[in-house]
C-alpha positions in Angstrom: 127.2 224.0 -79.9 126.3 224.8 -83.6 125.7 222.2 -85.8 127.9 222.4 -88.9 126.8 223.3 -92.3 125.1 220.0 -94.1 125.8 219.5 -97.6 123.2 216.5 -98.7 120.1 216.2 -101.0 117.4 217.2 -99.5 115.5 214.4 -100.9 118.0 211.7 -99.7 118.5 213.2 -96.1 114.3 213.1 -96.0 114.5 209.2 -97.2 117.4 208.0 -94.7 115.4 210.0 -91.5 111.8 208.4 -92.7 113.2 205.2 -92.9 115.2 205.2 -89.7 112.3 206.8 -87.8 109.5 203.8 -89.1 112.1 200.9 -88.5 112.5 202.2 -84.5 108.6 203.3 -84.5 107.0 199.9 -86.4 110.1 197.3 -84.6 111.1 199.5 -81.4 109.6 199.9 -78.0 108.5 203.2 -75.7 109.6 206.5 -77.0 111.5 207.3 -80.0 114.2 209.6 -79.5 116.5 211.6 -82.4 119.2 213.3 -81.6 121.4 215.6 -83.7 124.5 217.0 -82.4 128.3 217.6 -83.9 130.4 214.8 -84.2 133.9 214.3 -85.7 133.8 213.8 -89.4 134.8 210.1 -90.8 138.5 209.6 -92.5 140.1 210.7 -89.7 140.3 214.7 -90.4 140.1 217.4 -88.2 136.5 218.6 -89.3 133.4 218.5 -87.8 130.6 216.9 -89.0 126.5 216.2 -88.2 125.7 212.6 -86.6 122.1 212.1 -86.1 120.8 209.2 -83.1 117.7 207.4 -84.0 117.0 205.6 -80.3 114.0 203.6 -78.5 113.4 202.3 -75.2 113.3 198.2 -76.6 115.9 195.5 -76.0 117.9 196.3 -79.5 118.7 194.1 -81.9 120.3 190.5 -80.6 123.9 190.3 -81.0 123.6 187.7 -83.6 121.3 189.4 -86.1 123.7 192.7 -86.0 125.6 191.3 -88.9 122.1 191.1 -91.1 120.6 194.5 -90.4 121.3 196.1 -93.3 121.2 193.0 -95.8 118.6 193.6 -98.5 114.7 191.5 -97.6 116.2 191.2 -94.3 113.5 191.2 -91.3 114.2 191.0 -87.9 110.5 190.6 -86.4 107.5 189.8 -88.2 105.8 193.0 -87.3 105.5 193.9 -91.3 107.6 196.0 -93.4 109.6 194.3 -96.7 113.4 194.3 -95.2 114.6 196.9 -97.5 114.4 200.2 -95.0 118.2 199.5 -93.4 119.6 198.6 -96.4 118.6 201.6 -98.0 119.8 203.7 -95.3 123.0 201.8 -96.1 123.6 202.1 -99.4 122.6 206.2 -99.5 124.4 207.0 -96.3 127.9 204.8 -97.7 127.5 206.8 -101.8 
């Protein structure tokens, strides 16, 4: 169906996708899939909302590093980047 209207900065919505999109190109495996689709919005109401899917084909991130993703200079490989891409998504998504 429709998506619903999307009420962000422009600027902010282009940071979160570019820094999701590297993380799953530059640590991933195979192809790299978004998806955007309607979703129930958080805090339990009855509106609808946008939830956007940033997928690849690799194993995914081992159980025990799930609770350090998005901690600041966190890196789970040592395929480059400075561990600050997650927690950025983070803290813009959660303001």
């Amino acid at each position: 169906g429709p998506l619903p209207d999307l009420w962000a900065d422009p600027d902010k919505v282009d940071q979160v996708l570019g820094n999701l999109l590297e993380n799953a190109v530059r640590h991933g495996e195979g192809t790299v899939t978004i998806d955007i689709a309607p979703a129930p919005a958080p805090g339990g109401c009855d509106e609808m909302g946008t939830a956007v899917t940033v997928s690849d084909e690799g194993p995914g991130i081992p159980e025990e590093s799930m609770s350090r993703v998005f901690t600041r200079f966190w890196r789970g490989s040592k395929r480059g980047g400075t561990g600050l891409g997650l927690y950025i998504v983070k803290g813009i998504v959660e303001a």
